[in-house]
C-alpha positions in Angstrom: -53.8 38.8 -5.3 -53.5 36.4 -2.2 -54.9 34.0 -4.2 -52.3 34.2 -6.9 -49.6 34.5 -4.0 -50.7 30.8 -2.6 -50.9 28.9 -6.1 -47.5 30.4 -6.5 -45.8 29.3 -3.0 -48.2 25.8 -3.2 -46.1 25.7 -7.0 -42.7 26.2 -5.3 -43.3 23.9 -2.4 -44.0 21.2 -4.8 -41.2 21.7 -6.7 -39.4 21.8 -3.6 -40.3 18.2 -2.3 -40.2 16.6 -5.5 -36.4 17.9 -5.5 -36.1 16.9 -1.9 -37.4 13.8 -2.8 -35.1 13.6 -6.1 -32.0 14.8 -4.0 -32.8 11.7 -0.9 -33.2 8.8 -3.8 -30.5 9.8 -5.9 -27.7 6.9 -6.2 -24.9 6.7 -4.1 -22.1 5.0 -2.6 -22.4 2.7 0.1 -19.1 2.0 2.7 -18.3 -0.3 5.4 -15.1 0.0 7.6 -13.6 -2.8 9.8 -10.5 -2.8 11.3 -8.4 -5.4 14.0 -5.3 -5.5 16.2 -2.3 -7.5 14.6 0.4 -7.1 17.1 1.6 -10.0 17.6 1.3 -11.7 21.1 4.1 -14.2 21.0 7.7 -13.7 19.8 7.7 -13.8 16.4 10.8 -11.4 15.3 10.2 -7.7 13.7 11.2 -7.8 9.9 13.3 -6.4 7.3 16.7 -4.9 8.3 18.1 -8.3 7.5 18.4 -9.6 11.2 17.0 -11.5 14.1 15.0 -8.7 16.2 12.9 -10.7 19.1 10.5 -7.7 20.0 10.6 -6.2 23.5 7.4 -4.3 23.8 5.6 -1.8 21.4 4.9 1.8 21.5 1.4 1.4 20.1 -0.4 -1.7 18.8 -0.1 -2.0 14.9 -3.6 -2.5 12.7 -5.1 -4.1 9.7 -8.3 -2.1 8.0 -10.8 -2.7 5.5 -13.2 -0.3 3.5 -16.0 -1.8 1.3 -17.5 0.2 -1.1 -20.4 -0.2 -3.5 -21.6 1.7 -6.6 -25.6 1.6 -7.4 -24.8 -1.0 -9.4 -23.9 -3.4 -6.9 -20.7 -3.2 -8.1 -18.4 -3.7 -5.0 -14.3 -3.5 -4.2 -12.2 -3.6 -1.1 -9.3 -1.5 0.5 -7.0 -3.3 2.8 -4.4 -1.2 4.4 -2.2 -2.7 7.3 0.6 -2.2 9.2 2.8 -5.1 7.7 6.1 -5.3 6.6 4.9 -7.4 3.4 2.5 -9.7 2.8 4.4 -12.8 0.5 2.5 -14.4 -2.3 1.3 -18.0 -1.1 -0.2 -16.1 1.9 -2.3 -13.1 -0.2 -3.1 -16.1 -2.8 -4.8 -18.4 -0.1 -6.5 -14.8 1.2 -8.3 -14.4 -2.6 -8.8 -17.8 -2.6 -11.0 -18.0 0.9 -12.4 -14.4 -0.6 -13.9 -15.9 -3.3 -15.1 -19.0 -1.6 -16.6 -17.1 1.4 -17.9 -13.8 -0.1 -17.8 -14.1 -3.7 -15.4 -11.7 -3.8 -12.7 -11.9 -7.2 -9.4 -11.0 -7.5 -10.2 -7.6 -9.1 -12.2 -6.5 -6.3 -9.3 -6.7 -3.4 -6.7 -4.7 -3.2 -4.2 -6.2 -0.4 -1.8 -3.2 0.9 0.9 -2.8 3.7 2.8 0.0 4.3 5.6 -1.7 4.4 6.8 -0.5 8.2 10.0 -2.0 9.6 8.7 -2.1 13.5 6.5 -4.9 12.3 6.5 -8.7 12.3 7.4 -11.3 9.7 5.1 -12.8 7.8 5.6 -16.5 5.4 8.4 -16.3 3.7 8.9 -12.8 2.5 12.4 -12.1 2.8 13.0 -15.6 4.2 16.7 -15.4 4.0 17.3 -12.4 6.1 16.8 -14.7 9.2 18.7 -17.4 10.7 16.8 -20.7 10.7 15.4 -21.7 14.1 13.0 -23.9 14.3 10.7 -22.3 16.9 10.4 -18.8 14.6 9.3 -20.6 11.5 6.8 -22.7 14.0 5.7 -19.0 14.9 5.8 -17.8 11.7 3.5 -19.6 10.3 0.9 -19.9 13.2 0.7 -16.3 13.1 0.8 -16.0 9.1 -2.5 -18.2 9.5 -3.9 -16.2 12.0 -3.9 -12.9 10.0 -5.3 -15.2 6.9 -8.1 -15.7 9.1 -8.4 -12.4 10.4 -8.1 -10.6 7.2 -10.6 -12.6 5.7 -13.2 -12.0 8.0 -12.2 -8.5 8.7 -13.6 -7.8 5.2 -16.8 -9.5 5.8 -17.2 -7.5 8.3 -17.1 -4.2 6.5 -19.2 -5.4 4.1 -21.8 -6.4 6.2 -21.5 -2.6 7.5 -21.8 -0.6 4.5 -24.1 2.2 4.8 -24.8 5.2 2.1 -21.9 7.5 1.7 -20.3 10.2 0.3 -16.9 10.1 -1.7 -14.4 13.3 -2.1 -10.9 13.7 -3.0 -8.5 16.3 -2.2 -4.2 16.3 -1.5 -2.1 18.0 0.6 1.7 18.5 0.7 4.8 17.3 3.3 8.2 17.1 2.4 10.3 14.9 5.2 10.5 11.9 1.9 14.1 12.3 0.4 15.4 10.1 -2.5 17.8 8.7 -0.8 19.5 7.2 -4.0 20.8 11.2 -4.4 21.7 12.2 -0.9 23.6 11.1 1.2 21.8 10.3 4.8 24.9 11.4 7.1 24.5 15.1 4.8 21.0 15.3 4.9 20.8 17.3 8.2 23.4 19.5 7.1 21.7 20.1 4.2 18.4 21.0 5.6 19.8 23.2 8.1 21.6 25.1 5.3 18.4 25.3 3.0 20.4 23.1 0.5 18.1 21.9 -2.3 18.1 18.3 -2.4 18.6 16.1 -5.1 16.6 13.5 -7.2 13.0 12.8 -8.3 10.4 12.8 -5.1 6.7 12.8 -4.6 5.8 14.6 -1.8 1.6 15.2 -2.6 -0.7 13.5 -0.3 -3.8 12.1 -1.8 -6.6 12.1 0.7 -10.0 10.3 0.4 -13.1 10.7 2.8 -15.7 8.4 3.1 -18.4 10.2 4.8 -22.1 8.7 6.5 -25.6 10.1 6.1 -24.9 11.9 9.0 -22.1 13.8 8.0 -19.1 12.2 9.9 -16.1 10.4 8.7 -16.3 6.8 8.6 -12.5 6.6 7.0 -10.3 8.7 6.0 -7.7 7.4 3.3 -4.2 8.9 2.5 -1.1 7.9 0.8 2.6 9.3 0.8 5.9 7.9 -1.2 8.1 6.8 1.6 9.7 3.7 3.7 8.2 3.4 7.1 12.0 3.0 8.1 12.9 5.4 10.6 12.8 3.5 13.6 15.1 0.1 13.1 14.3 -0.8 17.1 12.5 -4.0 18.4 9.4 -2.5 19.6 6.0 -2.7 17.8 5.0 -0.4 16.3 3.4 1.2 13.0 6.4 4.2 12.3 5.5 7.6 11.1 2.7 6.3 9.0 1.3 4.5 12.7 1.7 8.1 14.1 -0.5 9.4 11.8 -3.1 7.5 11.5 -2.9 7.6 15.4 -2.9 11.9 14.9 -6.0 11.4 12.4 -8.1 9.7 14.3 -7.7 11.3 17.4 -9.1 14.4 15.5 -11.6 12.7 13.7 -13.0 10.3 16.7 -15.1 7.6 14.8 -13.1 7.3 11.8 -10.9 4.9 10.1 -7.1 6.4 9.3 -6.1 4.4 6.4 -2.9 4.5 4.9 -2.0 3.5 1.7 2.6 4.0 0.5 2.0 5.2 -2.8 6.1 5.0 -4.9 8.0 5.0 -2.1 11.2 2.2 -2.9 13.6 4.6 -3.3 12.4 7.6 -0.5 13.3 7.3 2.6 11.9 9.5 5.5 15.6 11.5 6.5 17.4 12.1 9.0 15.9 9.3 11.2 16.7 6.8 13.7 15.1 8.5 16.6 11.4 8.2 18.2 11.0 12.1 18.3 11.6 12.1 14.7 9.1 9.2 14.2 6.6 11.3 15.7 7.4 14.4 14.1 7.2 13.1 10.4 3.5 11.4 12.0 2.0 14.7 12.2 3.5 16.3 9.4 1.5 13.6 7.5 -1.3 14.0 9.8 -1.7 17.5 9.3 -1.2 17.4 5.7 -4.3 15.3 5.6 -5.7 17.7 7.4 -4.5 20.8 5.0 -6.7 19.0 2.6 -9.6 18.4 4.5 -9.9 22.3 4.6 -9.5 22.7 1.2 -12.8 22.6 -1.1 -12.7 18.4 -2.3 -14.2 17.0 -4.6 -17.2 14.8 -4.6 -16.5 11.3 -6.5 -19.4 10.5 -8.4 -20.9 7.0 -7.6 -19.3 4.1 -10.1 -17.1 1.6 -10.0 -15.2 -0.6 -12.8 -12.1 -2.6 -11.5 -9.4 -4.8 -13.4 -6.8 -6.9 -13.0 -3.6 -8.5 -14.9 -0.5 -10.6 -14.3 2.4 -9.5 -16.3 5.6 -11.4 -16.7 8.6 -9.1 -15.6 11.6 -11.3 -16.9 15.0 -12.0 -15.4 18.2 -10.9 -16.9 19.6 -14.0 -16.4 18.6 -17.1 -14.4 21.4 -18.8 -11.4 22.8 -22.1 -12.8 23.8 -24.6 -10.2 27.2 -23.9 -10.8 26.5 -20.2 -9.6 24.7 -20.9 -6.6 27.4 -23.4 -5.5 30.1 -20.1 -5.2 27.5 -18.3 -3.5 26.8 -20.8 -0.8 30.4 -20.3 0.2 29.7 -16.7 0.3 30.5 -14.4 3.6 27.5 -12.5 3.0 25.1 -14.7 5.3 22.1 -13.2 3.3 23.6 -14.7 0.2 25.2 -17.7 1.7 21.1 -18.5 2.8 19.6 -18.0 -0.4 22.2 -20.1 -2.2 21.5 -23.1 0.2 17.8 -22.8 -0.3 17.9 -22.4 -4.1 20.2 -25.2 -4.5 17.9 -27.7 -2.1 15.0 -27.0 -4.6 17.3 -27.8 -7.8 17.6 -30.8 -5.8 14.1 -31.7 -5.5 13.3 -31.5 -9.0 12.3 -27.8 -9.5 12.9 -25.7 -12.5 13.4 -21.9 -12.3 11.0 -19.8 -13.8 12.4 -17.3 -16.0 10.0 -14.1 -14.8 7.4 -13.7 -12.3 4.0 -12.7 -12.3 3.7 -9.0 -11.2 0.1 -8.1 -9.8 -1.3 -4.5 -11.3 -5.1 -3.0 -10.5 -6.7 -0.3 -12.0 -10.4 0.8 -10.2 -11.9 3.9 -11.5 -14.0 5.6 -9.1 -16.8 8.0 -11.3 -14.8 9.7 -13.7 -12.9 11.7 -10.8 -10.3 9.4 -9.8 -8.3 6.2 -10.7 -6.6 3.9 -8.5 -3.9 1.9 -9.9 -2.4 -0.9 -7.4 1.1 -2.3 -8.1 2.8 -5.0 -6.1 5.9 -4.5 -4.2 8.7 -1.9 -3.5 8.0 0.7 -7.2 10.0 3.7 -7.2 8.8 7.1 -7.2 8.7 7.8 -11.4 6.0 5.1 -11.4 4.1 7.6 -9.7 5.7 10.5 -11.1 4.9 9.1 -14.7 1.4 7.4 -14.0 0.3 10.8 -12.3 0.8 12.6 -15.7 -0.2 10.3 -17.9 -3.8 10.2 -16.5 -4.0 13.9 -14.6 -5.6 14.7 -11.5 -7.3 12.4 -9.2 -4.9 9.5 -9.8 -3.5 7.5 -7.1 -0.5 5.1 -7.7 0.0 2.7 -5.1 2.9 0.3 -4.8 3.3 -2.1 -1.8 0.0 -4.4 -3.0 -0.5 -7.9 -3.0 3.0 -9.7 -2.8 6.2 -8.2 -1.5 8.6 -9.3 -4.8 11.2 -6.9 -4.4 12.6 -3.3 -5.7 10.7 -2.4 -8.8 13.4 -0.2 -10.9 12.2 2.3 -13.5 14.5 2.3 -16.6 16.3 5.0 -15.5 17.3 3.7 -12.1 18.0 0.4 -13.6 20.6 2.3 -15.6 21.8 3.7 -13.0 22.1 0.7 -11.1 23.2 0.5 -6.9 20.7 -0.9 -4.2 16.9 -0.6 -6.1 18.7 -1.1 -9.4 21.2 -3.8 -9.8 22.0 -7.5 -8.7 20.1 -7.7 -5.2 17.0 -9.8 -6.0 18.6 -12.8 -4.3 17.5 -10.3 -1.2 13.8 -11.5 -1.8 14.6 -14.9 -2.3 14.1 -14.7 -6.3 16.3 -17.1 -8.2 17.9 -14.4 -10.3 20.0 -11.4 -9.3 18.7 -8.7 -11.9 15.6 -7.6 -13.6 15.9 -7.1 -17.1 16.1 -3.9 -18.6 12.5 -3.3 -19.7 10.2 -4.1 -16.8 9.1 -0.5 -16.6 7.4 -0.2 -20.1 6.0 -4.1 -19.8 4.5 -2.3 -16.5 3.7 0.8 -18.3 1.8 -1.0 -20.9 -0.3 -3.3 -18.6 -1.1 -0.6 -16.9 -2.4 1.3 -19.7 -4.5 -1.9 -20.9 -6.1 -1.4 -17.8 -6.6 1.9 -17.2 -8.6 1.8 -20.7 -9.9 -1.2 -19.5 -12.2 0.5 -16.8 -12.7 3.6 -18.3 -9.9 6.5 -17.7 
């Protein structure tokens, strides 16, 4: 009988540590985190708002992040989350480029995102026209625009060269201070509120959260998106706005970790009332501890594999400027306008020919078969998300604000409808049109699609 008894427990203690052993080889993910300090340290002016704004201090210092990750395969892809206004074109181009070059990185494996805060500085020439000329900014300007090249670039080396095993899971939690601001009125808002007045018009107020978790069971980043401008502080003091706040919240209550935030379909949401530091704060922790209303949730575990794609599709103009256009609008009161005319018509001048669309950046990664990550450049409205998210179900994330600060990205519907995201405001962003045409959403639509099948989902 106690001989029986031992073969038996010598059976299960074998079966035990061949398990064990099964369990500790099994394949995983591997992740590296690096982050670095971008406030800037001479005068370069905050952007957006369509002003000169010299900055006079800074609540808290504004960040860039990186998080590598890599499948079993060796397949590997990179999140960058920062703190910027926009990133323009030329500069994310020459980024991919010195990727490549440096660390054999290709364009589908980068995914370039900025939250698109208001309290931060300029950077190129996105929205070059909002600013009066002076020759000492753009001198700034660009010295600090090749600084964060530089900086970025080896910012991501660095997480790469940190990646450890880890542990992938998914969850979302809710917050509700994003209000379509195309629908309500800001002065009302506040009234509204206090009455318990529904409010009007399409939002997105989930809050996907990702957790990249070491061998020893503490976050190493912590990743999180919401639809919404960072625009409720439109002072000249540095700072990151309620997303900055969070990320501040998060990793004061997870010391160690990376708070990475991604704006998911925000163009058309804005975070209301605002206008106030207090506020700023408050909407900071509502975000905060909506992350942390899904960290207490059960997530789920993200099965190691990665496939990534990427596609330039044309989004068309509805109509190109002709000289003879451009020549009213340079006599134009709008200073804005006035700006954009000038510059347009100096590079009719020189020779250059319009284009009649632009290349719009899309990504699709799929992470296991639990969650897809679709990457869309620029200011998308919230039924990108809204529609993406149904299309391909739970576990989706839909992020705008990536790679190249174009402009407003209308759906059809708030094309039709027309106004600020809508209508004839491109000259805004320095494009040499006015207008989208009508069917950028399904050309969108379809690339993504072709993508999405593309790696897998």
């Amino acid at each position: 009988m106690h001989s029986s008894l031992s073969i038996i427990f010598l059976a299960i203690s074998t079966t035990l540590a061949v398990a064990s052993s099964a369990f500790a080889q099994a394949p995983t993910w591997k992740a590296g985190v690096a982050k670095a300090i971008v406030t800037p340290e001479k005068g370069v002016w905050l952007a957006g708002y369509g002003s000169k704004r010299p900055p006079e201090g800074k609540l808290h210092d504004i960040w860039m992040k990186a998080l590598a990750l890599e499948d079993p395969k060796g397949n590997r892809a990179v999140l960058v989350t920062s703190d910027f206004q926009g990133v323009p074109k030329e500069m994310s181009d020459r980024i991919f480029i010195q990727l490549e070059k440096k660390l054999t990185l290709r364009r589908e494996q980068v995914m370039i995102t900025f939250s698109h805060n208001h309290c931060g500085p300029r950077l190129g020439l996105d929205l070059v026209d909002y600013y009066p000329i002076e020759a000492e900014q753009v001198k700034l300007v660009d010295e600090y625009t090749a600084l964060m090249e530089t900086r970025m670039v080896e910012m991501i080396g660095d997480a790469l060269k940190a990646m450890r095993p880890a542990t992938l899971r998914i969850g979302e939690g809710r917050t509700g201070f994003a209000v379509n601001r195309r629908n309500n009125r800001e002065a009302e808002v506040a009234d509204l509120l206090a009455k318990g007045t529904p409010l009007k018009g399409p939002v997105d107020h989930s809050v996907p959260v990702m957790t990249v978790t070491g061998a020893d069971g503490k976050h190493v980043a912590i990743v999180f998106g919401y639809a919404c401008h960072p625009t409720t502080l439109s002072f000249t003091k540095w700072c990151g706005d309620y997303p900055g706040f969070a990320q501040i919240a998060i990793e004061n209550n997870h010391p160690g970790a990376a708070a990475m935030f991604v704006n998911t379909c925000g163009g058309d949401q804005n975070p209301l009332p605002r206008r106030k530091v207090e506020l700023c704060e408050k909407y900071g922790h509502m975000l905060a501890d909506a992350v942390q209303e899904a960290l207490k949730k059960p997530m789920k575990t993200v099965t190691p594999g990665l496939r990534m794609a990427f596609e330039y599709v044309d989004l068309p103009y509805l109509d190109v400027m002709t000289r003879k256009e451009l020549g009213t609008f340079a006599k134009d009161t709008n200073a804005i306008r006035k700006r954009w005319a000038e510059r347009m018509l100096k590079k009719l001048d020189a020779g250059e020919k319009f284009e009649s669309s632009y290349p719009y950046p899309i990504h699709a990664w799929r992470l296991g078969s639990e969650m897809l990550v679709i990457g869309t450049g620029a200011e998308t409205v919230v039924d990108y998300a809204l529609r993406f998210k149904a299309k391909y179900g739970p576990g989706t994330w839909v992020c705008g604000y990536t790679d190249d600060m174009i402009s407003y990205i209308p759906s059809r519907r708030v094309w039709l409808e027309g106004g600020y995201e809508g209508g004839s405001f491109l000259y805004e962003y320095g494009r040499p049109a006015l207008r989208w045409s009508g069917d950028i959403e399904e050309r969108i639509a379809d690339t993504v699609h072709r993508l999405a099948k593309a790696v897998g989902r």
